[in-house]
N, C-alpha and C positions, 0 to 999 in steps of 0.2 A: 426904600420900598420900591418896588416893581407893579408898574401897573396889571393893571387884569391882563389873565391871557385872553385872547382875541377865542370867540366859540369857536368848538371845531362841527361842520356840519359835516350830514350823512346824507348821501345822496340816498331814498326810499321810493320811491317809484317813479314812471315816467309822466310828464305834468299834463298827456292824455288821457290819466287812468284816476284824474280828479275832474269831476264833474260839478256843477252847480248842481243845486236840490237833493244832494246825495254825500254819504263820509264815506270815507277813503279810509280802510284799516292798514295802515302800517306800522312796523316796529323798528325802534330805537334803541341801541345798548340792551337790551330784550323787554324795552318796555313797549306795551302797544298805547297808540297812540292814532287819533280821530283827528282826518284834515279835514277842513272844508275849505269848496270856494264861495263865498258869500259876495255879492255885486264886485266883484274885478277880483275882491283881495281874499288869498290863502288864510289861513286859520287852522292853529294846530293845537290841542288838548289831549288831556289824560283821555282815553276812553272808554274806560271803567267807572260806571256811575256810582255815588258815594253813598247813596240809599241800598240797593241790594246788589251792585254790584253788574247791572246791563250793559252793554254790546255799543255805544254811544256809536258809534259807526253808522247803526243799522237803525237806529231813532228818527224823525222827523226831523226837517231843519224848515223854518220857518223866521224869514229875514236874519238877526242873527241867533234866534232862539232854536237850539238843539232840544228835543223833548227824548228822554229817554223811551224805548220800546217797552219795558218790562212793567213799571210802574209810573209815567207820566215826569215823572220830575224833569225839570228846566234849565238848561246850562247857556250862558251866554258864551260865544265860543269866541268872544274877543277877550273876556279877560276870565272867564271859569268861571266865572259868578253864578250863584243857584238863585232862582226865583223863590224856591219856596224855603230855603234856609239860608239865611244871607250869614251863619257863621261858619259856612263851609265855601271853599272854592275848587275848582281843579286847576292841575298845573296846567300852564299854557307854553307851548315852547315856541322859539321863534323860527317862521318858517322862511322859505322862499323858493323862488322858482329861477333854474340856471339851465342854460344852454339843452333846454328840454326835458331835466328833472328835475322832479322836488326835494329839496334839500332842509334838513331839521337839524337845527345845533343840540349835539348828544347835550345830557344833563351834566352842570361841574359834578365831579366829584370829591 
């Protein structure tokens, strides 16, 4: 057997244009995809909330609680977890930051 392959990341915008108290929309393999920077560390999720479907970008972030805009619902953006339905989560991908951009490993296929 052959070990895992090593993620491949995508360089998505420059690590200027993530701010604290604010998401970041950018896209992945054509998926869109909500960064934050929460106290030091990067933070990457689905950005499509799982209730009706809101802008998770464009929500409140609050320590590491994202609130979506449309309808209030609650995402923890370290591991997708929903405050108000713990039998759903979002994907979360892994992120980082390189030589001044932000970098997201695509989803395997």
């Amino acid at each position: 057997m052959h070990p895992p392959a090593a993620p491949r990341y995508r360089a998505v915008c420059r690590t200027d244009e993530v701010q604290p108290g604010r998401g970041t929309l950018v896209e992945v393999d054509g998926k869109e995809v909500a960064v934050f920077l929460v106290e030091g560390t990067l933070h990457a999720i689905e950005n499509t909330c799982l209730h009706a479907g809101g802008p998770l970008h464009e929500g409140t972030i609050t320590g590491t609680i994202v609130t979506c805009p449309w309808h209030g619902w609650q995402f923890d953006v370290r591991d997708g977890s929903c405050n108000l339905n713990p039998c759903v989560s979002l994907h979360c991908y892994d992120v980082r930051e390189r030589e001044g951009r932000i970098e997201i490993a695509a989803p395997r296929r």
